[in-house]
N, C-alpha and C positions, 0 to 999 in steps of 0.2 A: 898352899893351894894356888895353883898358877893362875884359875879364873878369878880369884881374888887381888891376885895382885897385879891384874891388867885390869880390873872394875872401874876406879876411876882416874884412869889415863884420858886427859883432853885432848894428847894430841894424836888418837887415832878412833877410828869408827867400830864401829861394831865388829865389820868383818875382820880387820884388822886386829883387833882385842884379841877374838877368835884364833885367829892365825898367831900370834902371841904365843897366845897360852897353852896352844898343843906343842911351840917352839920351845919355853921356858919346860912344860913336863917333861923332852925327851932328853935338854940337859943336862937335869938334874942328875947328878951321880949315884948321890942317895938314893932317889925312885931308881936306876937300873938297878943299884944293890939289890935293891926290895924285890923289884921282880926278877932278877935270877934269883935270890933264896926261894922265891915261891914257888918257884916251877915244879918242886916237889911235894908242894905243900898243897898245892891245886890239888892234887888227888883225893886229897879230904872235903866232901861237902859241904861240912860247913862255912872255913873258908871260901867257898865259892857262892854260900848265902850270903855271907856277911858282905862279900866281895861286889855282889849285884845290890843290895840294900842300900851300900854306899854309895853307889853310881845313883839311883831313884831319892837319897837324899840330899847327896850333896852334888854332885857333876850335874843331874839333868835340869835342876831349877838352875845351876849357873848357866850353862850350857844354854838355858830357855832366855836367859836375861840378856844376853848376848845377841842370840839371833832374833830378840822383839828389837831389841837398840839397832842391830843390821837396818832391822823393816824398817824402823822408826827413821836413819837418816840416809837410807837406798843402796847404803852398799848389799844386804841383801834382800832377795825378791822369794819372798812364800807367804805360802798362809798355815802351814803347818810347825810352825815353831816349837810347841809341846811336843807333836810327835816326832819329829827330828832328834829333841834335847833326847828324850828317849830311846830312840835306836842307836846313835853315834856311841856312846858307850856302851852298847850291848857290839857293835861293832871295833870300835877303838880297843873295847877295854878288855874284850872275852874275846872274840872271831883273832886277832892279832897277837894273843898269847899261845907262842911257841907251846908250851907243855899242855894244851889243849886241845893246839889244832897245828902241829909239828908244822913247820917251815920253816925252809933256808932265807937266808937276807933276799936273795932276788924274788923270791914266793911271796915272803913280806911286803915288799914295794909294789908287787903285782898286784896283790890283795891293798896297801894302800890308792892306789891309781883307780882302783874298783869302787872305792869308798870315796874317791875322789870325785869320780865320773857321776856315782847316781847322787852326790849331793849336790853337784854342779846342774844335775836336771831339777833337783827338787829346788834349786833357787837359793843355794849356799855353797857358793866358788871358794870352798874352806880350802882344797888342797893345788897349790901351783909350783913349778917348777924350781920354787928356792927351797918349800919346804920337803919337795922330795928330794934333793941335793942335800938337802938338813940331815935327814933322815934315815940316808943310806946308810953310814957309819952307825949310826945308832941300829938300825938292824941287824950291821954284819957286827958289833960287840954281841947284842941279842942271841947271834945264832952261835957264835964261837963261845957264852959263856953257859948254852946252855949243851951243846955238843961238850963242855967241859963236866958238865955236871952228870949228865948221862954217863961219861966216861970214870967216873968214880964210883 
């Protein structure tokens, strides 16, 4: 779990942790594996119960403990902290998977940049210019391994 393993880092803030941790999950090789094998697997309900459960048990209380530490030493400015923990992965996790809601790499980015913008009004400057440079490659493997899957 990437918001565990930036938990207790001293030397960065909240927002920072945050920015971390969405940096550490796109790495991960293992997690792309995971989500291209699921792009077919999404068709099935349940998976996609199980898939939201997970986020409300384990992402959004991390996710919440993060942006109260934000508040707590001003790298970020809300008063909605619960309900942020909770959209972001209903955005991150669901709106941003390809086999859901089909987009190309640039679609991706355009749709991060969006998620970017209303978090930066809601008072969580989570997405800036390094980690969408991060992030592009990871979209275009994204769309090339699922344009590969589609193709078998």
């Amino acid at each position: 779990n990437p918001f565990v393993a930036v938990e207790d880092r001293k030397d960065l803030n909240g927002l920072e942790k945050f920015r971390e941790s969405i940096r550490l999950n796109q790495k991960d090789e293992a997690r792309m594996e995971l989500t291209v094998q699921s792009m077919s697997i999404l068709k099935n309900p349940r998976f996609l119960v199980e898939m939201i459960q997970d986020n409300q048990r384990t992402l959004a209380p991390a996710m919440q403990r993060l942006i109260e530490e934000g508040v707590q030493d001003g790298s970020i400015h809300t008063e909605y902290a619960k309900e942020l923990s909770e959209v972001i992965p209903l955005l991150m996790g669901l709106w941003m998977v390809p086999a859901l809601y089909p987009a190309t790499a640039e679609e991706m980015m355009r749709k991060f940049r969006f998620i970017g913008e209303v978090l930066d009004r809601m008072g969580v400057p989570l997405v800036d210019e390094a980690m969408l440079q991060y992030l592009e490659p990871y979209f275009q493997k994204l769309q090339d391994a699922s344009q590969e899957k589609i193709g078998k």
